[in-house]
C-alpha positions as CSV (number, residue, x, y, z in Angstrom):
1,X,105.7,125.1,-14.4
2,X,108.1,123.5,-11.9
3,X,109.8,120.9,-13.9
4,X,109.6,117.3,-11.8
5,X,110.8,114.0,-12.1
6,X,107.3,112.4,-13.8
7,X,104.9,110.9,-11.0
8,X,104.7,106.9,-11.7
9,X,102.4,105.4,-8.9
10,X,103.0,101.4,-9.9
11,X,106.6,100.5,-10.3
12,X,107.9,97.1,-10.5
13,X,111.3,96.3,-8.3
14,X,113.0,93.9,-11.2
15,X,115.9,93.2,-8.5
16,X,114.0,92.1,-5.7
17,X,110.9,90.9,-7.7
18,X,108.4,93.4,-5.6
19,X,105.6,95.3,-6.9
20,X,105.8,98.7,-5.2
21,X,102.9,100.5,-4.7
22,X,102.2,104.6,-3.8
23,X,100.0,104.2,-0.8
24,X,97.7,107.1,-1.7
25,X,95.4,106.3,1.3
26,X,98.2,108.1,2.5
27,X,98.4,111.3,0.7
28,X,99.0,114.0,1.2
29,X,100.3,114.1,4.5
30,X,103.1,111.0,3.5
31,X,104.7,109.8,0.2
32,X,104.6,105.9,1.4
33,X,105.6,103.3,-0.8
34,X,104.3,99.8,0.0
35,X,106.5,96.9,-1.1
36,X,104.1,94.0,-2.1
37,X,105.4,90.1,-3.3
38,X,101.8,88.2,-3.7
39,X,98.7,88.5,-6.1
40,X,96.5,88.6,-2.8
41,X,98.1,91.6,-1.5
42,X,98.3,93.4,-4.9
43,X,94.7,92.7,-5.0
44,X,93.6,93.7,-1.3
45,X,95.5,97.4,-2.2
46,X,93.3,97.7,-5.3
47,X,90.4,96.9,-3.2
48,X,91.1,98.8,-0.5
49,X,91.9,101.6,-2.6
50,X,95.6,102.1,-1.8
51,X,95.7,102.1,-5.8
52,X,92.7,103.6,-7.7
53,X,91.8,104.5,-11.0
54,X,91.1,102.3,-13.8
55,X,94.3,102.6,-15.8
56,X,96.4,102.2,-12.5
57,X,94.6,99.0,-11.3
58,X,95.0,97.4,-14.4
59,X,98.8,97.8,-14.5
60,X,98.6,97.2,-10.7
61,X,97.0,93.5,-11.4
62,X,99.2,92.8,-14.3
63,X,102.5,93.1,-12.0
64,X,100.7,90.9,-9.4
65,X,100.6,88.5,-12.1
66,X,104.1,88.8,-12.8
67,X,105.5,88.8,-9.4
68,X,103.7,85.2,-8.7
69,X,105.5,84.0,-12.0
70,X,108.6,85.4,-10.8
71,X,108.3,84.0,-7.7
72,X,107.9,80.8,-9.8
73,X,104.0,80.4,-9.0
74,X,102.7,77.7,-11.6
75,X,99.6,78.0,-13.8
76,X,97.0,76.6,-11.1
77,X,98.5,79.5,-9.0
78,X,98.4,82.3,-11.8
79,X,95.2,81.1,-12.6
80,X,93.5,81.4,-9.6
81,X,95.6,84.5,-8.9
82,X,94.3,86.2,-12.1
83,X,90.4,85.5,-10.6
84,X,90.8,87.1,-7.3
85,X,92.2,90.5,-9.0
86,X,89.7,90.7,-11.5
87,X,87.2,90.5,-8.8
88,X,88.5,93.1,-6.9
89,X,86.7,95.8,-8.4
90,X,84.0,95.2,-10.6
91,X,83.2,98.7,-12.7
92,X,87.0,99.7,-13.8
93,X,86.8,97.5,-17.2
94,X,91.1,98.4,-17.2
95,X,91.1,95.9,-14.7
96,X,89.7,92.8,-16.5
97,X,91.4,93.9,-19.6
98,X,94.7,93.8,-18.5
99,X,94.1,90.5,-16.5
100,X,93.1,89.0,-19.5
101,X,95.8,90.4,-21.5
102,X,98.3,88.8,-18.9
103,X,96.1,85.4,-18.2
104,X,97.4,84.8,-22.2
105,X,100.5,84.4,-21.1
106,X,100.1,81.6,-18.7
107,X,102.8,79.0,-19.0
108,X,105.0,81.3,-21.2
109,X,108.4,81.7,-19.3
110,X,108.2,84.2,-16.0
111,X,110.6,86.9,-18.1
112,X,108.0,86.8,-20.5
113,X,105.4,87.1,-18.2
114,X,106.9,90.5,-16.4
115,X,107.6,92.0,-20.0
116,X,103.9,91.9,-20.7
117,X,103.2,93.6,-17.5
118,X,105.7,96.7,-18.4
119,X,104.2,96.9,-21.7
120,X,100.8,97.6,-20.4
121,X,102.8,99.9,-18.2
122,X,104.3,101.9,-20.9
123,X,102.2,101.5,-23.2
124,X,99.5,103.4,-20.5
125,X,101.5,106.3,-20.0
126,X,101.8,107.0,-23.8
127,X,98.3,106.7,-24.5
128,X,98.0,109.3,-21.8
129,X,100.7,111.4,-23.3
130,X,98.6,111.0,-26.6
131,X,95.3,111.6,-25.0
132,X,96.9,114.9,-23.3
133,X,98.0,116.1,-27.5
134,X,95.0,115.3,-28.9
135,X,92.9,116.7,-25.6
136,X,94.8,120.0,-25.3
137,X,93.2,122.2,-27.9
138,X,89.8,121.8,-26.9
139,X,90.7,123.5,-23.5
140,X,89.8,127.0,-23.7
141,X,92.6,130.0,-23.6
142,X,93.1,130.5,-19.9
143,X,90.1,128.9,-18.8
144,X,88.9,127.4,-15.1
145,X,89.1,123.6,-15.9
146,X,87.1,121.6,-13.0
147,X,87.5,117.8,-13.0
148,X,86.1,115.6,-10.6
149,X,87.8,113.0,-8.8
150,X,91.5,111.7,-10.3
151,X,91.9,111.6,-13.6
152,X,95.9,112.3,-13.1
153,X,99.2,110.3,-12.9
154,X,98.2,109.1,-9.3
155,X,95.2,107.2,-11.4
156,X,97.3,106.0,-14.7
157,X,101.1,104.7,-15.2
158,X,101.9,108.3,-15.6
159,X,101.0,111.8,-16.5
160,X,97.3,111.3,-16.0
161,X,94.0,110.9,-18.5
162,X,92.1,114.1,-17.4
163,X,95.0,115.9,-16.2
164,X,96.9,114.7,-18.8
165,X,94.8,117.0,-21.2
166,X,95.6,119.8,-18.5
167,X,99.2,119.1,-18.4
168,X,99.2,118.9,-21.9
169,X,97.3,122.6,-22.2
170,X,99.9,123.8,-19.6
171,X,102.8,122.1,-21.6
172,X,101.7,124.1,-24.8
173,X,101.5,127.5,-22.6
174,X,97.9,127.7,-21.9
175,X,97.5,129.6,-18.3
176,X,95.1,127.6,-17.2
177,X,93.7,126.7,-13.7
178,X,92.0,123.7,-12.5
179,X,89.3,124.0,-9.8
180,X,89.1,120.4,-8.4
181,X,86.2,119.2,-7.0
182,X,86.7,117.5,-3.3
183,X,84.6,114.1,-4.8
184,X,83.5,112.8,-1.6
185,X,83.3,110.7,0.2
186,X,87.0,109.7,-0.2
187,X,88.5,113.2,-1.1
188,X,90.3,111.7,-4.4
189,X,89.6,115.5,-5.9
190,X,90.9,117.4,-2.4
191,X,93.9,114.5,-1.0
192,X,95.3,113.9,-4.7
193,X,94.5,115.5,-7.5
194,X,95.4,118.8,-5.4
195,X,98.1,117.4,-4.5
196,X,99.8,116.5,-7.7
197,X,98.6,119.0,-8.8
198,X,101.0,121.4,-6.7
199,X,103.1,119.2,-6.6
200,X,103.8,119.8,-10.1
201,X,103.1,123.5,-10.1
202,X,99.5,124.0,-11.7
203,X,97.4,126.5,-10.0
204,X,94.6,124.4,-8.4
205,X,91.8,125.4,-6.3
206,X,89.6,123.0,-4.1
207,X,86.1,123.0,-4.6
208,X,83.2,121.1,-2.2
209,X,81.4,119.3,-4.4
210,X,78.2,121.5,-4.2
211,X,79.8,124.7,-5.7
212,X,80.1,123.8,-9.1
213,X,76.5,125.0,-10.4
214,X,76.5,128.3,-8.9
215,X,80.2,128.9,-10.5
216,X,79.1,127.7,-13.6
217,X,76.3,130.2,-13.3
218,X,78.9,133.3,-12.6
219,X,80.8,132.4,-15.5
220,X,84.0,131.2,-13.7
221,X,84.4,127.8,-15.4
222,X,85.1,127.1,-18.7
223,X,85.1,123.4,-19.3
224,X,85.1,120.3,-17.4
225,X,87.1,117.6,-18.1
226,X,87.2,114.0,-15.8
227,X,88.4,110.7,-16.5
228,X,86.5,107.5,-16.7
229,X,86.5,104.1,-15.1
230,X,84.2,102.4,-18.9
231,X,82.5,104.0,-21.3
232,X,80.1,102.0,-23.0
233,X,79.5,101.3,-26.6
234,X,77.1,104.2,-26.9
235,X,79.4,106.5,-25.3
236,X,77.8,106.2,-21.7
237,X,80.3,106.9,-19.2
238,X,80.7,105.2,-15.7
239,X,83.1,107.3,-14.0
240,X,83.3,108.7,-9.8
241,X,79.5,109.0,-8.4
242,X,79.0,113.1,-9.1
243,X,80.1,112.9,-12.5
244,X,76.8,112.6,-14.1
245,X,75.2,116.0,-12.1
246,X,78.7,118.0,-13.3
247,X,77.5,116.7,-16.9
248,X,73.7,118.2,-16.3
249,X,74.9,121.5,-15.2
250,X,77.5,121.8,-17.7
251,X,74.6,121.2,-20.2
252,X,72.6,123.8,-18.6
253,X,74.7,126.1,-18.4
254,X,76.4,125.6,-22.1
255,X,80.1,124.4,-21.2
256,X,81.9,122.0,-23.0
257,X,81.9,118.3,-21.2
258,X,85.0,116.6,-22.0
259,X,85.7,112.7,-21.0
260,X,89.7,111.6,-21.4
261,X,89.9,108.1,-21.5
262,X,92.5,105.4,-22.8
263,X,91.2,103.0,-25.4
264,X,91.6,100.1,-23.0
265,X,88.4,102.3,-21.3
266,X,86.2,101.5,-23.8
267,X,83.9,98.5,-23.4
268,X,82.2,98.1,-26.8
269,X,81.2,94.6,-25.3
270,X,78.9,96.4,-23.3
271,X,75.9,98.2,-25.0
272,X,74.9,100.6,-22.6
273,X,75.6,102.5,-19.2
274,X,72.7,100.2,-18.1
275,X,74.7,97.4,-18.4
276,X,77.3,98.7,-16.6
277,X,78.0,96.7,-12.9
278,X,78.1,99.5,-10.8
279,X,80.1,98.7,-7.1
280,X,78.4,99.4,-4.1
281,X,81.0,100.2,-1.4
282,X,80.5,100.0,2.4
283,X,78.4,102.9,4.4
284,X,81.5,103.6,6.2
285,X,83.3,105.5,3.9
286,X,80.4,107.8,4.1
287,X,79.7,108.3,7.8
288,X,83.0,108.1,9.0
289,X,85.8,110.8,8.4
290,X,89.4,111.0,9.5
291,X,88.5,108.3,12.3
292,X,85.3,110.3,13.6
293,X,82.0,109.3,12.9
294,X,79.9,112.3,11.1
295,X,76.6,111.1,11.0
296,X,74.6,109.6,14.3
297,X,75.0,106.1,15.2
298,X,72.2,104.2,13.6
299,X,71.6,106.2,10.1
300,X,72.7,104.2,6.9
301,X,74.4,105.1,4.2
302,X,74.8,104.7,0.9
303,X,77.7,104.5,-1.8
304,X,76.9,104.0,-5.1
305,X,80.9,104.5,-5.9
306,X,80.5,105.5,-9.5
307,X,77.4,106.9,-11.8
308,X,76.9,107.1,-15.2
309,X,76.8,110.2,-17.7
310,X,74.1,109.6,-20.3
311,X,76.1,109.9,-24.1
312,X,74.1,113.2,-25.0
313,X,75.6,115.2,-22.3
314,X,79.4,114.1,-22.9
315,X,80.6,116.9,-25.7
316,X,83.5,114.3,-26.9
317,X,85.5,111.5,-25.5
318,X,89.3,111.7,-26.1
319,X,91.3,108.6,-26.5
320,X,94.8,107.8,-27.7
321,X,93.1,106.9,-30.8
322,X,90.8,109.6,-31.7
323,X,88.8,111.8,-30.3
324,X,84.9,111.4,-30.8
325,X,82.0,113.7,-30.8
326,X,78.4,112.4,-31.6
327,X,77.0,110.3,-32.6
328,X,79.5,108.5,-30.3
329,X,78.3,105.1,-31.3
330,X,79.6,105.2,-34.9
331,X,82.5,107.3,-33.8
332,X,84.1,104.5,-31.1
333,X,82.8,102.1,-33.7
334,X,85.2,103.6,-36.2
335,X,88.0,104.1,-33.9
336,X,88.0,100.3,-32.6
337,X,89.8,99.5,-36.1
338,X,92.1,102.3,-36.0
339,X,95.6,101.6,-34.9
């Protein structure tokens, strides 16, 4: 495996007091940084999905906290600041987690404010480091993994939640390969996770998102592994709309279902996948591609942008702190007071 400087997609510019930002609207075709110095615009990229993944938008909003208080914004201001990025996505629970983690620090000094936000930082990227140890050995020898969606660095701090487990297997010299479904309609599996994928040197096939089944059937996958945006106290998963029929035919057809997740994933709060909010995004992410309409003028859409995987098909769910088979109720139960 090509040996690469590690793939961070939310820095913090302590100089010039800028949160920057990889565009990945952008990828793969351009590695474009954005420079951002406000909480609004920090929150209109995790809306608009220049930054995605739960683990990512969470860091994402807690340097938009700190670069208001660096740029000496009151607590009115960092108040009202904290609000608008917590509502900028609804279903990524990483998101309200670490604005409430950084809304406690309100009135501290602004230093104090901007260390919190790198310690959610770091302390992301070794849970996914973690995740990837503890995730590795249930990967079969020299198996197909698919994942769906972005589970990878582009999604976390660094080195990735799903694809941390692969990079993980890789790491411990498992030949694996990683077919990687397209996910539409925004092409998170096709634009970015092939890309970093490559990028760092993992063989990595695309797939459309209909194939999996019939590859499943011929024996050509061996596991699936994605990521998650909550999982609920039950083990319910919310994660990328597609997620839940992988999990069906995985159960049909015998293959493990893995979910890698940090901690800060799990929403114990929240009984069920029921109870989960899940967003509804605009019809034109669905009908229009690359500019051009696909479908005729006049025909709605819908985007349901995540879906939830029933408990009984998820095989385990891998945290930092554990990883849990059924009944997965008592097992996140008995993780939430391990440290």
């Amino acid at each position: 495996m090509t040996v690469r400087e590690p793939l961070r997609p939310v820095l913090y510019d302590d100089g010039r007091d800028l949160v920057r930002l990889l565009d990945q609207k952008a990828l793969p075709a351009e590695e474009r940084w954005l420079e951002l110095s406000t909480a609004d615009a920090v929150a209109a990229a995790i809306k608009d999905l220049t930054v995605r993944g739960a683990p990512a938008i969470g860091v994402a909003a807690a340097y938009g906290l700190a670069v208001e208080a660096r740029r000496g914004a009151g607590p009115e201001r960092l108040r009202a600041a904290a609000d608008l990025l917590a509502r900028a996505r609804p279903t990524a629970v990483n998101l309200a987690w670490a604005v409430r983690r950084m809304s406690a620090r309100i009135g501290a000094p602004a230093a104090d404010v901007l260390a919190e936000a790198h310690a959610i930082r770091d302390e992301d990227e070794a849970a996914c480091r973690r995740i990837g140890a503890l995730g590795a050995p249930l990967v079969p020898r020299s198996a197909r993994v698919l994942t769906h969606c972005n589970a990878g660095a582009l999604a976390t701090a660094g080195y990735g939640t799903a694809l941390g487990v692969v990079r993980a297997a890789v790491e411990s010299g498992n030949a694996i390969s990683v077919f990687a479904d397209e996910t539409r309609p925004f092409l998170q599996g096709a634009r970015l996770t092939a890309w970093e994928l490559h990028r760092d040197g993992i063989p990595v096939t695309v797939l459309t998102d209909g194939m999996a089944g019939w590859l499943m059937a011929r024996g050509e996958i061996g596991c699936v592994v994605v990521g998650a945006d909550r999982i609920a106290a039950n083990g319910d998963v919310a994660n990328k709309i597609g997620t839940y029929a992988l999990a069906v035919l995985a159960a049909h057809h015998r293959l493990p279902f893995y979910v890698a997740a940090p901690w800060s994933t799990v929403d114990l709060a929240t009984p069920t996948g029921a109870d989960i909010p899940i967003e509804e995004r605009g019809a034109d992410e669905v009908v229009v591609l690359a500019g051009q309409r696909i479908a005729p003028a006049g025909v709605p859409a819908r985007y349901p942008a995540f879906d939830v995987t029933p408990a009984a098909l998820v095989t385990a769910i891998v945290t930092e702190r554990g990883v849990v088979r059924a009944p997965h109720a008592a097992g996140l139960a008995a993780l939430a007071t391990a440290r």
